[in-house]
VOMARDREN-796897 format. One line per 5 residues: number of its first residue (from 1); for each residue x, y, z of N, C-alpha, C. Coordinates in steps of 0.02 Angstrom, whole numbers, plus 32768, in hexadecimal, padded with zeros to 4 digits. Atoms other than C-alpha are relative to their C-alpha. Layout:
NUM) X Y Z X Y Z X Y Z; ...;
//
This chain:
1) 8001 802E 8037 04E9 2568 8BF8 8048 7FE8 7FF2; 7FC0 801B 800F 056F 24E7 8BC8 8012 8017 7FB3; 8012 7FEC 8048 05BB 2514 8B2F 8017 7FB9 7FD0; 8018 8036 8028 05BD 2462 8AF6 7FBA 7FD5 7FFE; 8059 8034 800F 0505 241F 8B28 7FD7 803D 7FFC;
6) 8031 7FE8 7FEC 04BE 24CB 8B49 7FD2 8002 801F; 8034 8019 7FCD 045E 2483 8BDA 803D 8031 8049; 7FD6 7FE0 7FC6 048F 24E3 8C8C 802B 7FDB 801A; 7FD0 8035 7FEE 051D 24A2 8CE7 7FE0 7FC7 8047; 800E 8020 7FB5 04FA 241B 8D7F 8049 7FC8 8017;
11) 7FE7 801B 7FDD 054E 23D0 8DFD 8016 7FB8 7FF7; 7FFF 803A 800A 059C 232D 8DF8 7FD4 7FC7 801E; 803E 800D 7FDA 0503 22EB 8E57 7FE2 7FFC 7FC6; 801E 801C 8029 04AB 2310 8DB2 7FC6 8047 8012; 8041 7FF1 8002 042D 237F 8E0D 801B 8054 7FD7;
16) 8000 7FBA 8023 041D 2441 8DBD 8024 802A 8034; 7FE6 7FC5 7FDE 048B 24D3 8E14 7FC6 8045 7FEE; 8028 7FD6 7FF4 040A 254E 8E53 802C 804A 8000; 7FC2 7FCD 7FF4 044E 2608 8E0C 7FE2 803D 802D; 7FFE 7FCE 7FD8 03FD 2661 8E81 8010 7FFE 8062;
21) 7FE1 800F 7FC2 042E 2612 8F1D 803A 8025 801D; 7FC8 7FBB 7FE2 0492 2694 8F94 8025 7FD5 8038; 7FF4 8005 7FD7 04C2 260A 9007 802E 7FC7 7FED; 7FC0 801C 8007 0575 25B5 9011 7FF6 7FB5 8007; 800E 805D 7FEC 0571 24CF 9020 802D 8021 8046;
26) 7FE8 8009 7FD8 05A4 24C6 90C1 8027 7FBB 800B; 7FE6 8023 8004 063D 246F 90E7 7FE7 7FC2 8037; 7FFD 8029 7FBE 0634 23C1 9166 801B 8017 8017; 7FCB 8007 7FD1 0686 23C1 91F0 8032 7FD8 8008; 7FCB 8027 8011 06EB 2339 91D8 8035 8022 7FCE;
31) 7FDC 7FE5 801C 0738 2397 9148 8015 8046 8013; 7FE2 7FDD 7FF3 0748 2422 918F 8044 7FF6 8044; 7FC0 800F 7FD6 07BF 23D9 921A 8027 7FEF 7FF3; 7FBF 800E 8013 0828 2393 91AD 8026 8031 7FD0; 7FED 7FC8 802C 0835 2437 913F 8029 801D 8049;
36) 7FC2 7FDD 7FDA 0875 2490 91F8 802E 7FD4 7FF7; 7FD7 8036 7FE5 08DE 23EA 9219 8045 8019 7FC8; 7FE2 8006 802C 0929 23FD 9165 802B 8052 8005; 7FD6 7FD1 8005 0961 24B7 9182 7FFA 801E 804A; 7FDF 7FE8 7FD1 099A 24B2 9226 7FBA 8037 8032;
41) 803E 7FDF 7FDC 08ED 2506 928E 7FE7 7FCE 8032; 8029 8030 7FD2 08E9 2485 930F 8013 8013 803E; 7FFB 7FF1 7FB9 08E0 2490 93C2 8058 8015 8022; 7FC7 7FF0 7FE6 098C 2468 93EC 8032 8017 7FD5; 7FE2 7FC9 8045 09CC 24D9 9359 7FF9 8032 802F;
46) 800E 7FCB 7FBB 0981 255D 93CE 8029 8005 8021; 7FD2 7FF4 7FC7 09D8 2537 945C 8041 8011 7FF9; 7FC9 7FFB 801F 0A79 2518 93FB 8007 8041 7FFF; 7FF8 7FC2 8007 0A73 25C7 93C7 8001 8028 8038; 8011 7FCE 7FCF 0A34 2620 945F 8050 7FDB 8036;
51) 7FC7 8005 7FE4 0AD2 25C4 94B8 803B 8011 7FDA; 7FD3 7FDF 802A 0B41 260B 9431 8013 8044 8025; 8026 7FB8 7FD3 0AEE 26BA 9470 8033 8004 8037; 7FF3 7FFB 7FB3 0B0C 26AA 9518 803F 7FF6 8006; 7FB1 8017 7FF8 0BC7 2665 950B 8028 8041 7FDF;
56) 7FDB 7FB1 801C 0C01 26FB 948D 7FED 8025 802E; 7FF9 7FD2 7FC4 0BA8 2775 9504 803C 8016 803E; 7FBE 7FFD 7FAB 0C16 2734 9599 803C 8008 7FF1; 7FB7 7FF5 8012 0CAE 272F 953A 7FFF 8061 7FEE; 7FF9 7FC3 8016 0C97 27D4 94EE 7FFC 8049 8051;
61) 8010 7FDB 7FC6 0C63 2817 95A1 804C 7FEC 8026; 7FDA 800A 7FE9 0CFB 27BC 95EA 8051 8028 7FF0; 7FD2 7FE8 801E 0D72 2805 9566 7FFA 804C 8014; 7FFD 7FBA 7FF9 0D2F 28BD 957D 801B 8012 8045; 8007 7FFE 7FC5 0D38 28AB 9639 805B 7FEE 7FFF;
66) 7FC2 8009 7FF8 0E02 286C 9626 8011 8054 7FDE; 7FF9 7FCA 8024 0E08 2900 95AA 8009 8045 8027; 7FF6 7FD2 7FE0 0DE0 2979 9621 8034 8009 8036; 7FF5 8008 7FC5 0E2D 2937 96B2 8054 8010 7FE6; 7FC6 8008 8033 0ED7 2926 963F 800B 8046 7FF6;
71) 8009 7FB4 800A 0EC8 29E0 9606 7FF2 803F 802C; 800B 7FDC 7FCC 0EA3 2A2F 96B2 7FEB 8029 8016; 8038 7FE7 7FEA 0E0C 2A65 96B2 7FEA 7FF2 8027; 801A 8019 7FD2 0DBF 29FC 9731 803A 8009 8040; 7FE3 7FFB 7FD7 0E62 29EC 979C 8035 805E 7FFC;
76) 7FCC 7FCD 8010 0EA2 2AA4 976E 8013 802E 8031; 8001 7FBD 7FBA 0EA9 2B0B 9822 8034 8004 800A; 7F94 8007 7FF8 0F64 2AC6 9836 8023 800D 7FDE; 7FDA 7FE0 8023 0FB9 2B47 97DD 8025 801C 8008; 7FCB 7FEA 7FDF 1055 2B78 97DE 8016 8028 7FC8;
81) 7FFB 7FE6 8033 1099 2C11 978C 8043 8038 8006; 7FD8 8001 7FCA 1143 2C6C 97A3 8018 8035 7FD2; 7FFC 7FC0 8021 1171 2D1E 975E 8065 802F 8010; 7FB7 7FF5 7FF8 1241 2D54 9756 7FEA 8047 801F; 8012 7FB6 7FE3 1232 2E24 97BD 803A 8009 7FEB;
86) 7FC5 7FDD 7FF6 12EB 2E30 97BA 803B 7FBF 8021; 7FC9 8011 8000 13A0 2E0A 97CF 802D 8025 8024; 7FBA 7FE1 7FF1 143B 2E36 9826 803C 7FFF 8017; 7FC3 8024 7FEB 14E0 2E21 981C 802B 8010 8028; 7FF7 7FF2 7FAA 152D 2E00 98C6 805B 7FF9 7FF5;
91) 7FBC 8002 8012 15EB 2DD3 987B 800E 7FCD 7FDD; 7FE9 801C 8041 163F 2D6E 9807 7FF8 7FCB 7FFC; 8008 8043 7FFC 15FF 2CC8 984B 7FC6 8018 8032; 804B 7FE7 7FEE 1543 2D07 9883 7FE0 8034 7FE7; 8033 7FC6 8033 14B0 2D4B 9838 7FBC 8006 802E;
96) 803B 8001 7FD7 140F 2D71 98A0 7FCC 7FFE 7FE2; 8032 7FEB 8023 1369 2D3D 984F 7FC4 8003 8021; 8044 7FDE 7FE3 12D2 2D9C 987A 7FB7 7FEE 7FCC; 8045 8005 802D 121D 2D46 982E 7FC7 7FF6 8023; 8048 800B 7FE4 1166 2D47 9853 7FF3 7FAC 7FF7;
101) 8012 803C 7FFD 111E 2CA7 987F 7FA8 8003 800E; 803A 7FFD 8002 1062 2C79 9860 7FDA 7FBC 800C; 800A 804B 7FE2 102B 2BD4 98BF 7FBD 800C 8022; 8041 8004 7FD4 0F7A 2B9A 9915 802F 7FF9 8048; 800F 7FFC 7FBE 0F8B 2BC3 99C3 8010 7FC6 8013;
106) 7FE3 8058 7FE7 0FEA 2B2F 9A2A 8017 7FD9 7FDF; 7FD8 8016 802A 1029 2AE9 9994 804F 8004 8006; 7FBB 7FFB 8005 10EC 2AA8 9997 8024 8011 7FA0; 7FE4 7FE8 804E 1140 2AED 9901 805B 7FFA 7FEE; 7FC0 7FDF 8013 11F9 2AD8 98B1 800C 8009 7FB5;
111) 7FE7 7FD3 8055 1254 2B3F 982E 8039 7FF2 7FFC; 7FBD 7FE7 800C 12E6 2B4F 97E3 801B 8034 7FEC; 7FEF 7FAA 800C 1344 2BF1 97CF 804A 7FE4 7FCC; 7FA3 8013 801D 13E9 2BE5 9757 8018 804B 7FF1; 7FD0 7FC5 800E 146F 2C6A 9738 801D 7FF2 7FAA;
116) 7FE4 800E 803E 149F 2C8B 9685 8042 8028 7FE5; 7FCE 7FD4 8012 1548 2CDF 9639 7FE3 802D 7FBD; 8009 7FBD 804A 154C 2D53 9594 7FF4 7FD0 7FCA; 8013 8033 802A 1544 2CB1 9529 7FB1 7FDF 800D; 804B 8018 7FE8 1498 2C8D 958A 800D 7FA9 800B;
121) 7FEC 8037 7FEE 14F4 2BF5 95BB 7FF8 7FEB 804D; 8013 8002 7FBA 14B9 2BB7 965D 8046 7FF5 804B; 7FC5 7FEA 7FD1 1546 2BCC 96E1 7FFA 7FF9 8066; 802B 7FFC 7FBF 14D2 2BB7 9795 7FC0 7FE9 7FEB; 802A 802F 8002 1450 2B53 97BA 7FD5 7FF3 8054;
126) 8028 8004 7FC6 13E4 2B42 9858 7FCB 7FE9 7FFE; 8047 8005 8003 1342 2AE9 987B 7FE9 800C 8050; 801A 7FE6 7FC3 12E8 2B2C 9904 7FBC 7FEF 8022; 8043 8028 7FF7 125A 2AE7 996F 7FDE 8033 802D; 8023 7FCB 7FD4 11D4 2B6B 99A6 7FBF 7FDB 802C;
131) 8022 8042 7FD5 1165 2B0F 9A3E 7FAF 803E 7FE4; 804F 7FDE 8020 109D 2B3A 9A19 800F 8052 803D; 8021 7FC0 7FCC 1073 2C02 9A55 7FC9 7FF7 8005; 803B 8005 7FDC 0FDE 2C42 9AA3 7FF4 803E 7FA7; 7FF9 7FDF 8034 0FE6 2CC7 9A08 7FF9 7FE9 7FB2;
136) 8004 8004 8025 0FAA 2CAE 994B 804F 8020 7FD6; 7FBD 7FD0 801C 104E 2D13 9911 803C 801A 8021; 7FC0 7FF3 7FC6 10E3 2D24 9963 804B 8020 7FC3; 7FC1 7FDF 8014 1192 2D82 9928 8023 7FD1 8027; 7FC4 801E 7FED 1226 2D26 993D 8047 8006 7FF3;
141) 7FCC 7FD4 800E 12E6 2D49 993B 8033 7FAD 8019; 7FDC 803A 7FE0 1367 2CAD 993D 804B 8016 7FD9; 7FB5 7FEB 8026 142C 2CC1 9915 801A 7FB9 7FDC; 7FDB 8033 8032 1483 2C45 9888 8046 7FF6 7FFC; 7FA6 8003 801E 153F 2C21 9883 7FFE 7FEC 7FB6;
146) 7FDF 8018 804C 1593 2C11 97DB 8032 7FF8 7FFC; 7FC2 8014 8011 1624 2BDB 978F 801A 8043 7FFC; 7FC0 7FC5 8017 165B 2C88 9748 7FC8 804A 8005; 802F 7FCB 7FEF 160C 2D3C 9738 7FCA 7FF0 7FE2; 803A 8010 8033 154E 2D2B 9708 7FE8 803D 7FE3;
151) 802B 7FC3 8013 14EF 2DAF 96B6 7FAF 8015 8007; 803D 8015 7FD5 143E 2D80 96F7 7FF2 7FD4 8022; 8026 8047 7FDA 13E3 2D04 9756 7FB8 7FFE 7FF2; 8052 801C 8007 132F 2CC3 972A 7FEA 7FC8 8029; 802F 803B 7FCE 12B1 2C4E 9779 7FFD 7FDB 7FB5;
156) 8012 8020 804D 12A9 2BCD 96FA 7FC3 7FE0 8007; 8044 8023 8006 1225 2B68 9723 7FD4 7FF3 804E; 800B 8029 7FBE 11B1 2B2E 97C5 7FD3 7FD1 7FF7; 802E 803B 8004 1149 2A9A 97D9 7FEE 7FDE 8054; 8020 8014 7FB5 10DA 2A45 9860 8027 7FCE 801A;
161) 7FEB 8022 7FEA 1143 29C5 98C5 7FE3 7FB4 8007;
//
């Protein structure tokens, strides 16, 4: 009931709204295509999207795949790794340094070894080129000149060639 005529409500049609009716007006079709149209539910909305998809995927697949490759996981077997054993001083302008070396098999490898004084001031200097072994681990022993007396010798660094 209205609460100004007190008569039930109806439709702008005029005819009576049935209140026990359980079943929804069904929209046209015409309106309903322009309801997707209006929020974007149309065909090539679809596609739009699903080529969004597919493009982040590849990038995101492209980026992980640099990621790894970058970080050396994928390329990581070529490792090089290089451990100081020892020192010894041969005279007042040579030092002998003795370090483990840890290379893939056939791999060319060079290091550098330096001589340091009591200031840990570098004083000798050598880079040394070890040709690939047949051996994962090899010991090695190379002599350094210096300027003045040293007090050790280290491997400072090696790297793949």
């Amino acid at each position: 009931m209205t609460p100004t005529t007190g008569q039930p409500p109806t439709p702008a049609s005029g005819a009576p709204i049935d209140p026990d009716a359980d079943i929804a007006p069904v929209t046209p079709a015409p309106v309903a295509a322009e309801i997707d149209a209006r929020y974007g539910r149309t065909p090539r909305a679809k596609q739009r999207k699903r080529l969004f998809a597919f493009t982040a995927a590849g990038g995101f697949v492209v980026v992980l795949a640099a990621w790894l490759f970058w970080g050396g996981v994928i390329d990581g077997l070529e490792t090089v790794d290089a451990q100081n054993t020892g020192h010894t001083i041969l005279s007042d302008s040579e030092v002998e340094v003795t370090w483990q070396l840890t290379a893939t098999p056939g791999q060319d490898v060079d290091c550098a070894l330096q001589a340091l004084n009591e200031s840990f001031g570098i004083i000798g200097w050598k880079i040394v080129h070890i040709p690939g072994a047949t051996e994962r681990t090899q010991s090695l022993t190379e002599v350094v000149r210096t300027s003045e007396q040293s007090v050790t010798g280290l491997i400072y660094r090696c790297w793949l060639p």
